[in-house]
C-alpha positions as a Markdown table, in Angstrom:
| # | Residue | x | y | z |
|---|---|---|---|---|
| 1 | Unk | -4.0 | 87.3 | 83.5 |
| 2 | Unk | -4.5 | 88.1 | 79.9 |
| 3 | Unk | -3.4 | 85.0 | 77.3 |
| 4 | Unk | -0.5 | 85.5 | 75.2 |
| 5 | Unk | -1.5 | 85.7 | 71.4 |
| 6 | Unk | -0.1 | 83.2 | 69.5 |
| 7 | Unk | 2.2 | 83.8 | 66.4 |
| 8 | Unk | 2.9 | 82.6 | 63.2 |
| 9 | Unk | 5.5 | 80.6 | 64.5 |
| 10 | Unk | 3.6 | 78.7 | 67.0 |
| 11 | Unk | 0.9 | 77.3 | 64.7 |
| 12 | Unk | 3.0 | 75.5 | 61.9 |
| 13 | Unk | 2.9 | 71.3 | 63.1 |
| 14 | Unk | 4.6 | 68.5 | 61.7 |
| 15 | Unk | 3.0 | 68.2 | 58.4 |
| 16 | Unk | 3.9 | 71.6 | 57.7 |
| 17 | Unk | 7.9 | 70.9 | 58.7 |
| 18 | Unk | 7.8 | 67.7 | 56.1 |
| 19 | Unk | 6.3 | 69.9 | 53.5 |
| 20 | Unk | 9.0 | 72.6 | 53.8 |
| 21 | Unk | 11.6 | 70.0 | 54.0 |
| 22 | Unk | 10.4 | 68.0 | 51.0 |
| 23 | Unk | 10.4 | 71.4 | 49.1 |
| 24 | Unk | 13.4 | 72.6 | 49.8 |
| 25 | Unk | 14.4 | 68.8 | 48.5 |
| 26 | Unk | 13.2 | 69.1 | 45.3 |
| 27 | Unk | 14.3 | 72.4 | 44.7 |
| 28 | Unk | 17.7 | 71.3 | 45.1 |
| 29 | Unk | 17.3 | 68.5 | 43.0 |
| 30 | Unk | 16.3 | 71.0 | 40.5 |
| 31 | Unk | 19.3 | 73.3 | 40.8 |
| 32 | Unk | 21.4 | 70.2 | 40.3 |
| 33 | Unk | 19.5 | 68.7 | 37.1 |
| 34 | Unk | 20.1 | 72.2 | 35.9 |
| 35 | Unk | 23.5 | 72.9 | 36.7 |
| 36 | Unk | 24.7 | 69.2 | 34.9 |
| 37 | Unk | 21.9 | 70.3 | 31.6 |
| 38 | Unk | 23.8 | 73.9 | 31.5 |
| 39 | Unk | 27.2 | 71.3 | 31.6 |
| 40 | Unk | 26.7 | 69.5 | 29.1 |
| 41 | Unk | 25.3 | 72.5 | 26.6 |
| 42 | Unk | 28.9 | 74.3 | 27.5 |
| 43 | Unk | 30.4 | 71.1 | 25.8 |
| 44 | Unk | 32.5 | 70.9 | 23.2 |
| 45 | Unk | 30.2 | 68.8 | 20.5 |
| 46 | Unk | 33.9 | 67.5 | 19.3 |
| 47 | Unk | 35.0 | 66.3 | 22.5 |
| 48 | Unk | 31.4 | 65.0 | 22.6 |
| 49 | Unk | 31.9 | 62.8 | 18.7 |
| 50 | Unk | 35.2 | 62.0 | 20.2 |
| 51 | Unk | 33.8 | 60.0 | 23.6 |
| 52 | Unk | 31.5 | 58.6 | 21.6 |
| 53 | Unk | 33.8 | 57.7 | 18.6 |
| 54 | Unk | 36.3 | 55.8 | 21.4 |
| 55 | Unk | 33.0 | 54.2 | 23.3 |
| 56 | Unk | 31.8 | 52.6 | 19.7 |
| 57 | Unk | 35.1 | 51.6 | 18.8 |
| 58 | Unk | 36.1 | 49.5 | 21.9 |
| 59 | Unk | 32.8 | 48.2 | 21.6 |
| 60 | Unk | 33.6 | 47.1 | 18.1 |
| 61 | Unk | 36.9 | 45.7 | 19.2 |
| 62 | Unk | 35.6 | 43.8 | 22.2 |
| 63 | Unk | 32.7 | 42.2 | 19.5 |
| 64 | Unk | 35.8 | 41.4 | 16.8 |
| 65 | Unk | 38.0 | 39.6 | 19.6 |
| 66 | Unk | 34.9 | 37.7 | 21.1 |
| 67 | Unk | 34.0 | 36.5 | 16.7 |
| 68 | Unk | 37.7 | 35.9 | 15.9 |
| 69 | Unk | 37.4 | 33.9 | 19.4 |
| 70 | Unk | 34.7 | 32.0 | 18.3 |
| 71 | Unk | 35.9 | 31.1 | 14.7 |
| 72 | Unk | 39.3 | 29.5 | 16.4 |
| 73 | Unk | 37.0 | 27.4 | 18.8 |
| 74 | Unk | 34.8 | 26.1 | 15.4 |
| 75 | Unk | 38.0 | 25.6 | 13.6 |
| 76 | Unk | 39.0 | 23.3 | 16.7 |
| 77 | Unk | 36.3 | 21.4 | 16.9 |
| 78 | Unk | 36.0 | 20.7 | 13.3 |
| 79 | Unk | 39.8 | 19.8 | 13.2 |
| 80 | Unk | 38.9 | 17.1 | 16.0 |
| 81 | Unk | 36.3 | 15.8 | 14.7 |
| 82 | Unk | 37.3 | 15.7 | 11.1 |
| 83 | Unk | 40.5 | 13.9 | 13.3 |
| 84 | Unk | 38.8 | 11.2 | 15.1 |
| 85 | Unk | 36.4 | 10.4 | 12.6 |
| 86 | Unk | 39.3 | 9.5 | 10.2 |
| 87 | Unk | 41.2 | 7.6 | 13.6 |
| 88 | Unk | 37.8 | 5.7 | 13.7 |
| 89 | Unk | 37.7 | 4.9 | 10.2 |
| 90 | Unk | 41.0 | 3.6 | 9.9 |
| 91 | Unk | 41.3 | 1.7 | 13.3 |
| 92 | Unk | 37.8 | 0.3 | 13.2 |
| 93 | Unk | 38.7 | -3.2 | 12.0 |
| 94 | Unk | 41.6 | -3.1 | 14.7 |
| 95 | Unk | 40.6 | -5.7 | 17.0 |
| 96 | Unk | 39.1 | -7.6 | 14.5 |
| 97 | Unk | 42.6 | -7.6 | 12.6 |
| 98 | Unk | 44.4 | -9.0 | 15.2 |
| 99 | Unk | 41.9 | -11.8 | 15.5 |
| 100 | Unk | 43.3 | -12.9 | 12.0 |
| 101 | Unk | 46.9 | -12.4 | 12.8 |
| 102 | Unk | 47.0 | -15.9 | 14.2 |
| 103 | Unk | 44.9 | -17.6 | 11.2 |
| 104 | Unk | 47.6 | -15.9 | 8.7 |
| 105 | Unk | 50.5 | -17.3 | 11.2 |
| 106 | Unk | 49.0 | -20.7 | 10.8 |
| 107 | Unk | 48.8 | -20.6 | 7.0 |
| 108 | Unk | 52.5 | -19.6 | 7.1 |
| 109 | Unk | 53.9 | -22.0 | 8.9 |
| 110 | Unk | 51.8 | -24.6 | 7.1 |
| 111 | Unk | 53.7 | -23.3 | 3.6 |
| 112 | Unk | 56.8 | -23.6 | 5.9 |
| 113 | Unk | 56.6 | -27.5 | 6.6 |
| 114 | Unk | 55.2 | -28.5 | 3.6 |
| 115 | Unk | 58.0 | -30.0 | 1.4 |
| 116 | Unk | 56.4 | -30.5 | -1.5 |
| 117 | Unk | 59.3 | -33.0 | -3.3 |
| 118 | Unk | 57.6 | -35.5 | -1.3 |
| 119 | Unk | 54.3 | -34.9 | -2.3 |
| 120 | Unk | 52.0 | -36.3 | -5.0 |
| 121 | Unk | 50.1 | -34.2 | -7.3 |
| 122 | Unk | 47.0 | -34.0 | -4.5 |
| 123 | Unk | 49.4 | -32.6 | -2.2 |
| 124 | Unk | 50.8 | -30.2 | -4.3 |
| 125 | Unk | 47.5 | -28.6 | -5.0 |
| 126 | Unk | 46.4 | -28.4 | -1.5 |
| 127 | Unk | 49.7 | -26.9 | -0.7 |
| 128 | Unk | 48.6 | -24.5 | -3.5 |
| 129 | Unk | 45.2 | -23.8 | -2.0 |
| 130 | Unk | 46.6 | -22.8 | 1.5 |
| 131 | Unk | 49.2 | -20.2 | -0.4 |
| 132 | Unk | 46.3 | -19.0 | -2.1 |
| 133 | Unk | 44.1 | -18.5 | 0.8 |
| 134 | Unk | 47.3 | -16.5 | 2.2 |
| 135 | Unk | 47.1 | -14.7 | -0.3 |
| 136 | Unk | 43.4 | -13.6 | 0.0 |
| 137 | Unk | 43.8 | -13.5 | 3.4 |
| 138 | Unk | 46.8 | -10.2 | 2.9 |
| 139 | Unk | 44.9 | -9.1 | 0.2 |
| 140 | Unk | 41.5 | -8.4 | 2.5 |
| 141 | Unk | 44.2 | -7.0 | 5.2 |
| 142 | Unk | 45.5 | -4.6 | 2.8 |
| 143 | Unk | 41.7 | -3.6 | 1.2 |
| 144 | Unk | 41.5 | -2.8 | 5.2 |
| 145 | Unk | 44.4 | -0.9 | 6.0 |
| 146 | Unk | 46.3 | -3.6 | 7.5 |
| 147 | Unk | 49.9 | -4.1 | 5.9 |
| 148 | Unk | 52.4 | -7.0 | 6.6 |
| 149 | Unk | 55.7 | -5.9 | 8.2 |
| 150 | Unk | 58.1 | -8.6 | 6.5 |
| 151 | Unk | 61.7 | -7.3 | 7.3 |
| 152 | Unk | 64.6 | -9.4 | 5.9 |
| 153 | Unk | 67.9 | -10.5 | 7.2 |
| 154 | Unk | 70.3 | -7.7 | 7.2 |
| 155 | Unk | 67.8 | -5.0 | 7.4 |
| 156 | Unk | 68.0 | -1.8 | 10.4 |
| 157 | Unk | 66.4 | -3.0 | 13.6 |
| 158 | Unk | 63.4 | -0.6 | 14.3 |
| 159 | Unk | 62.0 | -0.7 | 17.6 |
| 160 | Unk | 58.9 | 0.4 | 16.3 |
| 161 | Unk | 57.8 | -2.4 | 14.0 |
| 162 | Unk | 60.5 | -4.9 | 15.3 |
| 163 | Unk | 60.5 | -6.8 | 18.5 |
| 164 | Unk | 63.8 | -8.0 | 19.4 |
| 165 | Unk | 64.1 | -11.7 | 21.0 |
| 166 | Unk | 67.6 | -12.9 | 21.3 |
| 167 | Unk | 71.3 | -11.1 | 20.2 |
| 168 | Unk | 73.5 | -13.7 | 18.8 |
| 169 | Unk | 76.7 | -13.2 | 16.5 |
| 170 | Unk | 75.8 | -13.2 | 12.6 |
| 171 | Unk | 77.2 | -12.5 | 9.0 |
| 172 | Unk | 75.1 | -9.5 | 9.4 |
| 173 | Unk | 76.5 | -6.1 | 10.7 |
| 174 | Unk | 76.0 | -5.2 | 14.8 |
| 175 | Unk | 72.1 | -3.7 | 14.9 |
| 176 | Unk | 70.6 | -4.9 | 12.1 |
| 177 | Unk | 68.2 | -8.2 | 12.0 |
| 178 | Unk | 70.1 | -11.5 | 12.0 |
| 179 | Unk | 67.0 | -13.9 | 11.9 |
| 180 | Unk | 63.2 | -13.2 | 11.5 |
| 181 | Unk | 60.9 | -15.5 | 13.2 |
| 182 | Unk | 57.7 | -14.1 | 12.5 |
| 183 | Unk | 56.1 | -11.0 | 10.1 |
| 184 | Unk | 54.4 | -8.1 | 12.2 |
| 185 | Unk | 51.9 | -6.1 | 10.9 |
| 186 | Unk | 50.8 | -2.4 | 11.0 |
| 187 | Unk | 47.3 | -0.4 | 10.7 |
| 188 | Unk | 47.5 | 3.1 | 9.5 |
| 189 | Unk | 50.6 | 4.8 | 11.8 |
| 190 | Unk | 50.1 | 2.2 | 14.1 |
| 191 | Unk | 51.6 | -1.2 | 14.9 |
| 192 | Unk | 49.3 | -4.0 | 15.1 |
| 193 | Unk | 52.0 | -6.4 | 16.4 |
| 194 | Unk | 55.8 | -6.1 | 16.0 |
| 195 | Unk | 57.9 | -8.5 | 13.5 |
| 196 | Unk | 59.6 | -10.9 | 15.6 |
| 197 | Unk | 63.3 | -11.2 | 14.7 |
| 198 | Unk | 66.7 | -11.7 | 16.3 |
| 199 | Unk | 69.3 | -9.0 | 16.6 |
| 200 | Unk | 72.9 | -9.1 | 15.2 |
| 201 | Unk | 76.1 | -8.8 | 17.3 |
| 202 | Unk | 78.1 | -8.6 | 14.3 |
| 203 | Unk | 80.6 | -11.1 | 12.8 |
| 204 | Unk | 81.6 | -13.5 | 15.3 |
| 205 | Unk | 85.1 | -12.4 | 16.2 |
| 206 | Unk | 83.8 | -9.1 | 17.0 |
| 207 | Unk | 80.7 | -10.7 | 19.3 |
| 208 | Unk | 82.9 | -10.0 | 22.6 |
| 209 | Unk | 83.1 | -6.3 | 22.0 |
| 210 | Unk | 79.8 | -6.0 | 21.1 |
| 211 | Unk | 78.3 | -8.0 | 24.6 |
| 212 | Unk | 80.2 | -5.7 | 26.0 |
| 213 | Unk | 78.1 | -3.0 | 24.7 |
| 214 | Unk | 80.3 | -1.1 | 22.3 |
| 215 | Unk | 78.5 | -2.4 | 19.3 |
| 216 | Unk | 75.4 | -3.7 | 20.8 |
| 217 | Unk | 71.8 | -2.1 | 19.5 |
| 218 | Unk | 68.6 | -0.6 | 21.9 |
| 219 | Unk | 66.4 | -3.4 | 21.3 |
| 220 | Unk | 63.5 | -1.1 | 23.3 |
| 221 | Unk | 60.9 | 1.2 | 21.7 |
């Protein structure tokens, strides 16, 4: 039996198959490099400037908003600081102040009692020396930004620097102060404490229609 000669064919192996295949691969590869090259030189160069114009310009936007963005949040934070800074210079002596509130109350009253047609020279100047040191003592409030709140009899109630204790019939129209009992006092736009004071009704033969709350005054902050 005579052996069959082998052909072409029948002699290529494995190695030969990936060579073709990775070949044929990068000739493709080629063709497309060279088909998206040839592409882009049958551009137009003005639609090209105009891509790139819009690309540079959104760019530039997006960089403005994200400055202009930046700018608001440093104006922010300078505003609260520059804010709270101020609240902690003016409100620093706060607790302090209201220490002090009672010491001026006790001077007060002690100008109150004293009757001084019954007193001898001595007693007149040491009446003197307490109204001075009242006077020193409002003085370092003020220096301080602590004001006294001294509302009269007949003045507007306000809830916000007056604390209203009692409602009883006066000369005095319905809603304003009949009777103060104590000052308040007040640090920057804050109150320190409230004036103490009693509330009008109005004349006396109008009292019952003010109880009855036609005439009668919110007494509440």
């Amino acid at each position: 039996m005579t052996d069959t000669p082998k052909t072409p064919e029948a002699e290529i192996d494995e190695d030969d198959i990936e060579a073709i295949v990775a070949a044929a691969e990068k000739a493709e590869a080629e063709a497309l490099d060279g088909a998206e090259a040839q592409d882009n030189n049958d551009a137009n160069p003005e639609d090209i400037a105009k891509n790139v114009i819009i690309g540079l310009t959104e760019e530039l936007e997006a960089a403005r908003e994200d400055k202009m963005r930046a700018l608001a949040d440093a104006q922010n934070t300078r505003r609260r600081a520059e804010r709270e800074a101020k609240e902690a210079r003016e409100y620093a002596v706060n607790r302090f102040a209201e220490d002090l509130l009672t010491v001026a109350d006790s001077l007060s009253r002690a100008l109150d009692a004293a009757n001084r047609d019954e007193m001898g020279d001595a007693g007149q100047k040491l009446v003197d020396g307490v109204a001075l040191t009242e006077r020193s003592l409002i003085s370092a409030f003020e220096r301080h930004g602590v004001k006294k709140v001294d509302p009269q009899p007949g003045d507007a109630f306000d809830p916000h620097l007056h604390q209203a204790t009692a409602q009883f019939p006066s000369e005095h129209e319905s809603g304003s102060i009949a009777v103060v009992m104590a000052p308040g006092y007040v640090i920057g736009n804050r109150t320190l404490r409230a004036a103490m004071v009693a509330v009008s009704t109005g004349p006396a033969d109008g009292a019952d229609a003010a109880n009855d709350g036609d005439g009668g005054v919110d007494v509440k902050a």
